[in-house]
C-alpha positions as CSV (number, residue, x, y, z in Angstrom):
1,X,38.7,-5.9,8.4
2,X,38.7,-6.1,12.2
3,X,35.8,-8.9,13.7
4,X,33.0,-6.9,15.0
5,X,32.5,-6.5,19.3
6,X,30.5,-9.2,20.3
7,X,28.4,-6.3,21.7
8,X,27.3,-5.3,18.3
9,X,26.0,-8.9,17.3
10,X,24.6,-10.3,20.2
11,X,21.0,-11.1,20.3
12,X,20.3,-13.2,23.1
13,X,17.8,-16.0,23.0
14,X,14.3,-15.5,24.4
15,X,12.4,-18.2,25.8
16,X,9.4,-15.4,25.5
17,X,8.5,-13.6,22.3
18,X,8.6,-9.6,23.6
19,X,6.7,-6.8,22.0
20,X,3.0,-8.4,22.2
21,X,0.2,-5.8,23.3
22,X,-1.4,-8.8,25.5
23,X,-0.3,-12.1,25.9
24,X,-1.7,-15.4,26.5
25,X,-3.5,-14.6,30.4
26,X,-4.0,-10.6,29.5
27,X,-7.0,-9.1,28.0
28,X,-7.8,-6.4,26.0
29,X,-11.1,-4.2,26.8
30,X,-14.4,-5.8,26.0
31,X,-15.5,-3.7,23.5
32,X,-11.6,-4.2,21.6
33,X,-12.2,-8.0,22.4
34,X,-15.4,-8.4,20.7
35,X,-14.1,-6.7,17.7
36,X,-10.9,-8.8,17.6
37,X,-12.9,-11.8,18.2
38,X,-14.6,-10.7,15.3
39,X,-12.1,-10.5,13.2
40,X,-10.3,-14.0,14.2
41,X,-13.9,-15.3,13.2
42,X,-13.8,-13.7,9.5
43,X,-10.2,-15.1,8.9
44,X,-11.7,-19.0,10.1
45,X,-15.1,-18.6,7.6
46,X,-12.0,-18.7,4.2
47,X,-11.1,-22.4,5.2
48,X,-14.8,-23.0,6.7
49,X,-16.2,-21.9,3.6
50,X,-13.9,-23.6,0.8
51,X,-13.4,-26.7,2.1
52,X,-17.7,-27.6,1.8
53,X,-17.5,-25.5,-1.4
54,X,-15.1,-27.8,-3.5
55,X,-15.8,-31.3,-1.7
56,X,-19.9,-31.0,-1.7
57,X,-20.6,-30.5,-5.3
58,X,-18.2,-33.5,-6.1
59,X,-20.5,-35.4,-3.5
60,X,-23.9,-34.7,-5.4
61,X,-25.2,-32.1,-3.4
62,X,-27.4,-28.9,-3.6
63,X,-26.5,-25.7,-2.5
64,X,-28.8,-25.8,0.0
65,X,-26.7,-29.0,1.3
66,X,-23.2,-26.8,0.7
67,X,-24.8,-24.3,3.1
68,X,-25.9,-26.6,5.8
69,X,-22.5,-28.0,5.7
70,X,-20.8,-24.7,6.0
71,X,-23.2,-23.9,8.9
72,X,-22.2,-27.2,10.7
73,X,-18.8,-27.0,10.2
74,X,-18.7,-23.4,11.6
75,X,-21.1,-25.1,14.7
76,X,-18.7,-27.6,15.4
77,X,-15.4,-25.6,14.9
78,X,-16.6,-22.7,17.8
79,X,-17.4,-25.8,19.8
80,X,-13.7,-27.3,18.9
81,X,-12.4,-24.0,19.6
82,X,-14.1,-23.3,23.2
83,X,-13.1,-26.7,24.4
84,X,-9.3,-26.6,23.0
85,X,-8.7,-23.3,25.0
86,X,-10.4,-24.3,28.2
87,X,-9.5,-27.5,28.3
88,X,-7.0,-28.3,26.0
89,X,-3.7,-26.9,25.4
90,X,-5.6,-23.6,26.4
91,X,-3.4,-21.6,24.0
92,X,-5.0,-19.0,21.7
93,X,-5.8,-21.5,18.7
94,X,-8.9,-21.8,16.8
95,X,-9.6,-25.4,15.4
96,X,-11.1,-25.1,12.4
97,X,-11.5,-27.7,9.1
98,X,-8.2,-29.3,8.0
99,X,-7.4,-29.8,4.2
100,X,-5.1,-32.9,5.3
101,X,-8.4,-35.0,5.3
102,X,-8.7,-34.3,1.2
103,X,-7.6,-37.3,0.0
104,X,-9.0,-39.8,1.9
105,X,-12.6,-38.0,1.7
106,X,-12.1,-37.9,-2.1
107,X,-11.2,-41.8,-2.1
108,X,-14.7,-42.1,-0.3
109,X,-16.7,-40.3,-3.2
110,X,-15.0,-42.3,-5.8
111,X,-16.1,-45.7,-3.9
112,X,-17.9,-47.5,-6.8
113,X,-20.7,-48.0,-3.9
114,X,-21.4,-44.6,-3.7
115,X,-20.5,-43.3,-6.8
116,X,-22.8,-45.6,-8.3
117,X,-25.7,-44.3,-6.8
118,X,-28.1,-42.5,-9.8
119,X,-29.9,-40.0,-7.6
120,X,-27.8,-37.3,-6.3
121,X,-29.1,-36.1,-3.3
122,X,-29.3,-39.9,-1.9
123,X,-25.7,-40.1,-2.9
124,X,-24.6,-36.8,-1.1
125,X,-26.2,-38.2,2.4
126,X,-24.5,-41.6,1.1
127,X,-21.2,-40.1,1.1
128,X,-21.6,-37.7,4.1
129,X,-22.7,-41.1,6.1
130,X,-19.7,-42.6,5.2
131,X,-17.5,-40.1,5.8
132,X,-18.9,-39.8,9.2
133,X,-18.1,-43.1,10.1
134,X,-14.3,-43.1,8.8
135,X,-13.8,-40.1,11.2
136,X,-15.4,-41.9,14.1
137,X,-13.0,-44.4,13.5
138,X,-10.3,-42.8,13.2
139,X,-11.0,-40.1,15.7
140,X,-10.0,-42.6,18.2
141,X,-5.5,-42.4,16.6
142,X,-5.7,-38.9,18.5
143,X,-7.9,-39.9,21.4
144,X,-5.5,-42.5,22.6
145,X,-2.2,-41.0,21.5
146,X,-3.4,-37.7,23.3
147,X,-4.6,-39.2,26.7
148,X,-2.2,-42.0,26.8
149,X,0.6,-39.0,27.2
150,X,2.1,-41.1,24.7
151,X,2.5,-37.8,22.0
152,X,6.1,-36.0,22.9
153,X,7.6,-36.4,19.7
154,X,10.1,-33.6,19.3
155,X,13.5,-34.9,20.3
156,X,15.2,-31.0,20.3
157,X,14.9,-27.5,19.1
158,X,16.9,-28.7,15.5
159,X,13.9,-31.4,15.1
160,X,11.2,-28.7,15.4
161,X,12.1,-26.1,13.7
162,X,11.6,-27.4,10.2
163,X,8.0,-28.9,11.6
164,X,6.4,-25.3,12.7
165,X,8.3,-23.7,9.4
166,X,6.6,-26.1,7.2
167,X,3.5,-25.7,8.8
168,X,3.7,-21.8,7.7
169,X,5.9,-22.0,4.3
170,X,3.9,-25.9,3.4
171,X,0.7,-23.7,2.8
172,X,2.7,-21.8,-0.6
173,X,0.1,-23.0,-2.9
174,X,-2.8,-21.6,-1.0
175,X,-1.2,-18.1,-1.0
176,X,-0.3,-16.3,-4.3
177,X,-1.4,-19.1,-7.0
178,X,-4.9,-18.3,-5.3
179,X,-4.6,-14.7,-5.4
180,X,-3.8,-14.3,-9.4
181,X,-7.0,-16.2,-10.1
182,X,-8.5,-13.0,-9.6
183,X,-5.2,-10.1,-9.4
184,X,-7.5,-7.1,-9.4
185,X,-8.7,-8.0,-5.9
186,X,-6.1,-10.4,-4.7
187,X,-2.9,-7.8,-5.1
188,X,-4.8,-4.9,-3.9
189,X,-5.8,-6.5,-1.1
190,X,-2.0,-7.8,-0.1
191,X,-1.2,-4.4,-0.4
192,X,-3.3,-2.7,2.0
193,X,-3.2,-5.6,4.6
194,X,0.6,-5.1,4.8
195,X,0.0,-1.5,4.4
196,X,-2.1,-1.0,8.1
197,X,-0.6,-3.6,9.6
198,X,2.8,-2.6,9.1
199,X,3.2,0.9,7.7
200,X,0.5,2.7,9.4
201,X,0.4,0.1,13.0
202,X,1.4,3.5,14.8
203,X,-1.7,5.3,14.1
204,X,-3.6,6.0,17.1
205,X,-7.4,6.4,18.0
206,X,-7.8,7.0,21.9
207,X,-4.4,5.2,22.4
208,X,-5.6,2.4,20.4
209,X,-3.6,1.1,17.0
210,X,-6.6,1.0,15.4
211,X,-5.2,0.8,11.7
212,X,-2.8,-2.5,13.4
213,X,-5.4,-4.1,15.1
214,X,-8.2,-4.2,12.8
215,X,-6.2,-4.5,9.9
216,X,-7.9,-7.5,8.6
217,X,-11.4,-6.2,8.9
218,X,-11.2,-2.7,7.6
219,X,-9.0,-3.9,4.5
220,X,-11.7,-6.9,3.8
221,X,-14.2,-4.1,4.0
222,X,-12.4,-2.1,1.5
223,X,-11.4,-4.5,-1.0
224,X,-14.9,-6.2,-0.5
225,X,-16.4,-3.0,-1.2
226,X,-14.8,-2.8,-4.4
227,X,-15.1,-6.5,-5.9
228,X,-18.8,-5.9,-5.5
229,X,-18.5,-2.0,-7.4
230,X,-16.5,-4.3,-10.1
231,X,-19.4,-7.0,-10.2
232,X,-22.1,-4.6,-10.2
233,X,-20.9,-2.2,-13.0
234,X,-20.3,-5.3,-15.3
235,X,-17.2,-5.8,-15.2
236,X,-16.8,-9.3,-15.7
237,X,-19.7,-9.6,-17.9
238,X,-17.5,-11.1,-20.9
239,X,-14.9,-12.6,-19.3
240,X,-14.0,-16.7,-18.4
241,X,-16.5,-18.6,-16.3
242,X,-13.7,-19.1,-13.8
243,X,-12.7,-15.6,-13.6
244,X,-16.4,-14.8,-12.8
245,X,-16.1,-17.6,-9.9
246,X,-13.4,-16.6,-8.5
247,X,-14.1,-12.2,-8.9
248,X,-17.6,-12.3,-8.9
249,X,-18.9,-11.4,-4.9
250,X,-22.7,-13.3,-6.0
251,X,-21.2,-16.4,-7.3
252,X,-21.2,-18.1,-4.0
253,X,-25.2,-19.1,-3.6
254,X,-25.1,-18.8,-0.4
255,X,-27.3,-16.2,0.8
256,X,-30.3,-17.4,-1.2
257,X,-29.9,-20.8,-0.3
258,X,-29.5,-19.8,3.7
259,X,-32.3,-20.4,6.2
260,X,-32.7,-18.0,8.6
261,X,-32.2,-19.9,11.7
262,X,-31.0,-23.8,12.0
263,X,-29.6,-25.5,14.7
264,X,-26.9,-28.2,13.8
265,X,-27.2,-31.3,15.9
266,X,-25.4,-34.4,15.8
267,X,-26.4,-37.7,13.1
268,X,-28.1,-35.1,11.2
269,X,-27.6,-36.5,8.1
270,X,-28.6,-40.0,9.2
271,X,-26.8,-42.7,10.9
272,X,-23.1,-43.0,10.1
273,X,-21.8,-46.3,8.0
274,X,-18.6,-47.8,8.9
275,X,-16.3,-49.6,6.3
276,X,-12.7,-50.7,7.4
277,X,-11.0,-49.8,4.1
278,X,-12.3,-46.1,4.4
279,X,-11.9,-45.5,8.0
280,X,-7.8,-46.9,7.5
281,X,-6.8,-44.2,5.1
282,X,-8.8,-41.2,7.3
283,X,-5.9,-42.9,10.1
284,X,-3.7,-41.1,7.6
285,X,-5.3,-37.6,7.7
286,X,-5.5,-38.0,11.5
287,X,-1.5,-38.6,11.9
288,X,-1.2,-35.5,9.5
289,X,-3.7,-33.5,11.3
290,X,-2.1,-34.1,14.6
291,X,1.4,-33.1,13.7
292,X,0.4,-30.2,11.8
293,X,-1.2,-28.7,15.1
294,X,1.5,-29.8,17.3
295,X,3.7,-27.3,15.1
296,X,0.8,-24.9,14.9
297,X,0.7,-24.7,19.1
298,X,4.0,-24.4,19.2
299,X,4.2,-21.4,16.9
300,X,0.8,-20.3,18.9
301,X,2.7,-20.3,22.4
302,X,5.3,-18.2,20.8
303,X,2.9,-15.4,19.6
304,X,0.7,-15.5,22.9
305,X,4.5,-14.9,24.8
306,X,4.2,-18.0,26.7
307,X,6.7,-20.5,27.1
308,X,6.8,-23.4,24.8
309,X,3.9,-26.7,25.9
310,X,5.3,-29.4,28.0
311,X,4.5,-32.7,26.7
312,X,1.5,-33.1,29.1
313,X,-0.5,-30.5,27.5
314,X,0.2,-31.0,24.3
315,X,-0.9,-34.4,24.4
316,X,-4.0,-33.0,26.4
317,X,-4.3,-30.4,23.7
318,X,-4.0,-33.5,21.1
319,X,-6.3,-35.5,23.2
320,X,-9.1,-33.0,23.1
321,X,-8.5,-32.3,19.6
322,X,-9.4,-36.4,19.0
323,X,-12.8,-35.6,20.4
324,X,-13.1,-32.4,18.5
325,X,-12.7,-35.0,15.3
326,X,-15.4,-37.4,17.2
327,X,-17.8,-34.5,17.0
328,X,-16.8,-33.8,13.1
329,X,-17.7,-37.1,12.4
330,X,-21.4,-37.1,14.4
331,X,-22.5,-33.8,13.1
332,X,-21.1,-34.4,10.1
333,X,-18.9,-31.5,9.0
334,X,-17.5,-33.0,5.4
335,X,-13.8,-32.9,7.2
336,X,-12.0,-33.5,10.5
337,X,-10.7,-30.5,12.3
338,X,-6.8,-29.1,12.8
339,X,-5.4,-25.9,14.3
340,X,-6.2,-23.2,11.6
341,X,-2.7,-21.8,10.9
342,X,-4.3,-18.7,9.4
343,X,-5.8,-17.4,12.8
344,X,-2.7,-18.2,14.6
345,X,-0.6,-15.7,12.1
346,X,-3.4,-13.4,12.8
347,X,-2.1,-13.0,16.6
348,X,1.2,-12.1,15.5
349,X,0.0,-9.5,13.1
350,X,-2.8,-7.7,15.6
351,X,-0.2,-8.8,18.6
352,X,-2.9,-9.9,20.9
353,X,-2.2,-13.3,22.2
354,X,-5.2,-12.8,24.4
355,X,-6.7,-16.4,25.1
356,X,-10.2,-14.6,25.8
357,X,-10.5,-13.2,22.2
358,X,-9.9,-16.7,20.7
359,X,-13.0,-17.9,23.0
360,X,-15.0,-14.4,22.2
361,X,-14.8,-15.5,18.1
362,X,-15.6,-19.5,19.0
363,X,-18.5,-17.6,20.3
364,X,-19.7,-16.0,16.7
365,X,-18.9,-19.1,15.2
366,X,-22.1,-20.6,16.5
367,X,-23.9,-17.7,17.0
368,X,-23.5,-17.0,13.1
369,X,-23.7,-20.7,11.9
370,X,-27.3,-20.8,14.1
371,X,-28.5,-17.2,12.2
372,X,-27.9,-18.8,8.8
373,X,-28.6,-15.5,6.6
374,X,-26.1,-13.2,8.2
375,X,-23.5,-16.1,8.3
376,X,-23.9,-16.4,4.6
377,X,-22.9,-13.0,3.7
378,X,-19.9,-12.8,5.5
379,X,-19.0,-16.1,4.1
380,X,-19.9,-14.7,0.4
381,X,-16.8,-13.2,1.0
382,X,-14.5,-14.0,-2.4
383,X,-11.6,-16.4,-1.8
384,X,-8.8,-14.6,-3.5
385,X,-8.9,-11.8,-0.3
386,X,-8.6,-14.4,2.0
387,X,-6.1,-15.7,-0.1
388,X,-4.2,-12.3,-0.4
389,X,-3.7,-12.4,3.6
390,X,-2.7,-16.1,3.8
391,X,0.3,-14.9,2.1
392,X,1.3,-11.9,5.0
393,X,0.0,-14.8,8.0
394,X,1.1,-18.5,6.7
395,X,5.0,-16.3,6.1
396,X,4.7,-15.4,9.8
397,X,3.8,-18.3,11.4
398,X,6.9,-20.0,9.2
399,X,9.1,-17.2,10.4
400,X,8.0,-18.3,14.0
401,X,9.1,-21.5,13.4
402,X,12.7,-20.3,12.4
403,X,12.8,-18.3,15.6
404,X,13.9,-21.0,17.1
405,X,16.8,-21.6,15.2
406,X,18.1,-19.1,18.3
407,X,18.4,-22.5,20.5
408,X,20.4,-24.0,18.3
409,X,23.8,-23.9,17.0
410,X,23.7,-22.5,14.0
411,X,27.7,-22.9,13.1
412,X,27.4,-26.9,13.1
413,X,27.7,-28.7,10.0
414,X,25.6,-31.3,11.3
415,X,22.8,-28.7,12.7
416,X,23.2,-27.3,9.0
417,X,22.5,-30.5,7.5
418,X,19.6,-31.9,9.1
419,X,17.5,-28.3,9.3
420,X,18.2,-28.0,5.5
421,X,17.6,-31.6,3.7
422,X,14.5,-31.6,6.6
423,X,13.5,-28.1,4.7
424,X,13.6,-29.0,1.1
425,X,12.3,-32.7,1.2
426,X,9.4,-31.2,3.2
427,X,8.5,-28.8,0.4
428,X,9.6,-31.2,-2.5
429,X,8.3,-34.0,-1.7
430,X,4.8,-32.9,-1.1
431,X,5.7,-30.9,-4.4
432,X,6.1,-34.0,-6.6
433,X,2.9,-35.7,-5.1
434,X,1.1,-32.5,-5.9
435,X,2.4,-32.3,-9.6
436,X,2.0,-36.6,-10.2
437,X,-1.9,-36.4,-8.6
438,X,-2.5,-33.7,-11.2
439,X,-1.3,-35.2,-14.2
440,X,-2.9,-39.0,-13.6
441,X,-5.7,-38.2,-11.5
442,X,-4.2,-40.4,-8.5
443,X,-1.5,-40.2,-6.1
444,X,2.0,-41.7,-6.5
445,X,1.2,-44.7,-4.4
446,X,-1.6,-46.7,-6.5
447,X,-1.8,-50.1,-5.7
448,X,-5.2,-52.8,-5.5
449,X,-5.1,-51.3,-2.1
450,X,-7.0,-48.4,-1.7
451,X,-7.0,-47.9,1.8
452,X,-2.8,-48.0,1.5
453,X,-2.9,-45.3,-1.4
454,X,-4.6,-43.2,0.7
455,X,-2.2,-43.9,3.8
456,X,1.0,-43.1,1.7
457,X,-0.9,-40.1,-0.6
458,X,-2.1,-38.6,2.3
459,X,1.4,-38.6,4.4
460,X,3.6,-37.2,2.0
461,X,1.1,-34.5,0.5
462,X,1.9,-32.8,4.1
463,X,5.3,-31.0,4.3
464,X,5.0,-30.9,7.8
465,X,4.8,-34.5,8.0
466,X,7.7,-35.1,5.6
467,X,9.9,-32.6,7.7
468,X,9.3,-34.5,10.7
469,X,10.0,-37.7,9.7
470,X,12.9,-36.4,8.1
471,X,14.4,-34.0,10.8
472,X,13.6,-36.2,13.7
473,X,15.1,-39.4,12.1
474,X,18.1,-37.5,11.2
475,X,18.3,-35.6,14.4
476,X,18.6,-38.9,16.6
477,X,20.8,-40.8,14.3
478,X,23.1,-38.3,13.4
479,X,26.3,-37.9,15.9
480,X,23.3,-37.0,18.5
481,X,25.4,-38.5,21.8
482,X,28.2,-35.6,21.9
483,X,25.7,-32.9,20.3
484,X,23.5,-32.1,22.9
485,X,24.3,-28.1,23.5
486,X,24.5,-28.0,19.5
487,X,21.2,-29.4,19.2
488,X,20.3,-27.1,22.4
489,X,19.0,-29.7,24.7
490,X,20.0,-27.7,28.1
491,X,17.4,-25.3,26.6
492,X,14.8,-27.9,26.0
493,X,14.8,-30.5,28.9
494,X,13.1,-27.7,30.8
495,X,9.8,-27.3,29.1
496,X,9.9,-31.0,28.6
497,X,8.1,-31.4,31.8
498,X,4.9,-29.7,33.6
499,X,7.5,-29.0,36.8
500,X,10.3,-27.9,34.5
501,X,9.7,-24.1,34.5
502,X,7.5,-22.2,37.1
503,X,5.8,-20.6,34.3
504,X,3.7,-23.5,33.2
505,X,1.7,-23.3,35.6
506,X,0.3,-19.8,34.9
507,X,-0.7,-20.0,31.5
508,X,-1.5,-24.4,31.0
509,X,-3.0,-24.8,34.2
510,X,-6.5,-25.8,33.9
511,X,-9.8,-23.9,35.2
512,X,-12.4,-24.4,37.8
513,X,-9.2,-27.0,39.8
514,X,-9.2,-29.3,37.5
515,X,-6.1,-30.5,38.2
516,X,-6.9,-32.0,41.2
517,X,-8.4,-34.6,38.6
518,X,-5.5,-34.5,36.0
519,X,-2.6,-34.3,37.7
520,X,0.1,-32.6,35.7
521,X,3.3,-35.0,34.7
């Protein structure tokens, strides 16, 4: 067989991802942005809402107290959200509660100290106090490593591309093993997200994709709809407790419990305690955290068609972040705070990378977390839809990640090597600490030390985490002095800096000329 033309094949690389609506510095119409901003907030309230939902109960509290930490952490996330896209990395990201902060916070409850305690509600504020503290703490990892310029961690293309994968494909276990705890809502609701967004995306009302857009909304809507026609008519009457949690659209308590309006302000659940031990292993979750959003606002610059972040603003973005983690720890939110991957996915599948929307939805976070009622019945929304589009966004972002395999040589043995072992120790090593911490109740790492179980659990429970120490240990050890093209340094070295690419300055340069104050590097 003849070798096809080099025509036929040829794909050249993009620095920008084409066929976004609007990008990072282009709006959409008010009225189109309000309803996208909308939408981006009703994709946030799944994390908002779970994370309070399986962490306060184990803490001894009410749902009353589940509530008022759902409300906070929805406060302080539009908050993290308005300040990471001013001032921060100013890309289209919405920071929102991380799950990386699990273990460390589940070390806290089980402190014989706390745990001890006979009344619950006096251990709940115990917990939350000291939980408040460790995040103070440890607040500071990101602080310093963000404003000290001292985070530029990616060495080449071939070191970040199993990072911003992992950060999609890691997430496997919140997608489809979520979604067939309740199948009659879960796969219905896959099927008509992909459906609009996809299938029908050329629909047009008044020149506007409606069905692509809004996919998200009008398919919650529908598949909302119908989990409350199953609940009503009975039809879990008979059926398993947890099928009833998990189907059921009045098992959440939330409404009831919901006061109408309540400010969140800072110390609210007393003054914070600080113990050493505890504060160490949230370090951990902090690392994690960190290098979970530095793939995240890579993948994010990708969707919003800009060029990749120069060190600089990443490590302002990361610096920032360390603050938005200060103010999870004084409010007291239950968790610190990461880039939520779901809502960057989201810009891929509505392809608005528009910065403005992101700010519009940090703007119903706190309106809705103040109006406590109608917060709680958007967030009585059942998990399993969430979960169903986790599955369509968590793929996309992953697949963003691979897009920059186009940098790279892909024919190198060694390129092969490194983006492969990087790829399968990142999911199996999380994997393993996964299936060991559910069969003996603690991590792999269980020594007299708690603080260094939580260090070492924490770390490799992240597949992100794992692929970068992997990839970028392999990627400057490995045969790195005469594989520079391969790895596609001549690429790189020119969004390394602020100067490197005119481009920059247009979509990371800050507002109001504040870079008079913080001079680019």
């Amino acid at each position: 067989m003849a070798a096809p033309k080099a025509e036929e094949i040829s794909h050249p690389p993009m620095d920008q991802l084409q066929g976004l609506e609007y990008c990072l510095d282009s709006n959409p119409s008010w009225g189109e942005a309000i309803f996208l901003g909308f939408q981006h907030y009703i994709l946030a309230l799944g994390t908002a809402v779970m994370i309070p939902t399986f962490l306060v109960p184990l803490m001894g509290g009410s749902d009353n107290d589940k509530v008022r930490v759902v409300q906070t952490l929805l406060f302080v996330e539009g908050i993290n959200t308005f300040l990471q896209t001013l001032f921060g990395t100013r890309l289209p990201t919405v920071v929102g509660g991380s799950w990386a902060f699990i273990v460390p916070i589940i070390s806290i409850i089980h402190d014989p100290s706390l745990a001890g305690i006979p009344d619950p509600h006096s251990r709940f504020l115990n917990t939350m106090r000291a939980i408040q503290g460790a995040l103070i703490v440890a607040s500071s990892v990101q602080i310093i490593l963000g404003y000290s310029q001292l985070w530029a961690i990616f060495s080449s293309p071939v070191g970040m591309v199993p990072v911003v994968a992992l950060v999609g494909f890691g997430l496997f276990d919140r997608g489809f093993p979520v979604v067939g705890r309740c199948v009659e809502i879960g796969v219905p609701m896959l099927f008509l997200f992909v459906a609009f967004s996809q299938y029908l995306k050329h629909f047009q009302t008044k020149q506007l994709p409606i069905l692509e857009r809004f996919a998200l909304l009008i398919s919650i809507t529908v598949i909302w709809a119908y989990a409350h026609l199953l609940t009503a008519s009975g039809a879990y009457k008979h059926r398993p407790e947890l099928t009833q949690n998990n189907c059921r659209t009045d098992r959440a308590n939330l409404i009831s419990s919901a006061p109408w309006i309540k400010i969140p302000y800072p110390l609210q659940w007393g003054a914070p305690t600080f113990d050493a031990g505890h504060a160490f292993g949230m370090m951990a979750a902090v690392l994690v955290s960190l290098i979970e959003s530095t793939g995240a606002y890579k993948a994010a610059s990708r969707l919003a068609s800009a060029t990749p972040p120069p060190a600089h603003v990443l490590s302002r973005g990361i610096g920032w972040q360390g603050i938005g983690i200060l103010l999870d720890g004084l409010f007291g939110t239950v968790t610190g705070s990461t880039v939520s991957v779901e809502n960057v996915g989201l810009l891929g599948s509505t392809r608005v990378g528009s910065r403005r929307v992101i700010q519009i939805s940090a703007g119903f976070m706190i309106f809705f977390s103040i109006l406590g009622k109608f917060g709680a019945l958007f967030a009585s929304i059942p998990f399993t839809i969430f979960a169903a589009v986790y599955c369509v966004l968590f793929g996309l972002v992953a697949s963003v990640g691979l897009s920059f395999l186009q940098f790279t040589n892909m024919n190198s043995m060694r390129n092969l090597f490194i983006i492969g072992v990087s790829f399968f120790l990142g999911l199996s090593i999380p994997e393993y600490f996964r299936e060991y911490t559910a069969a003996a109740l603690h991590g792999p790492a269980h020594t007299n030390a708690g603080w260094f179980n939580d260090f070492l659990n924490t770390i490799f429970l992240s597949s992100p985490t794992v692929a970068l120490i992997v990839a970028v240990f392999l990627d400057n050890t490995l045969e790195f002095k005469d594989s520079a093209r391969d790895r596609g340094m001549p690429w790189w070295a020119k969004f390394r800096t602020f100067k490197g690419d005119s481009r920059n300055e247009e979509f990371y340069t800050l507002p109001f000329n504040l870079n008079r104050f913080f001079p680019p590097s």
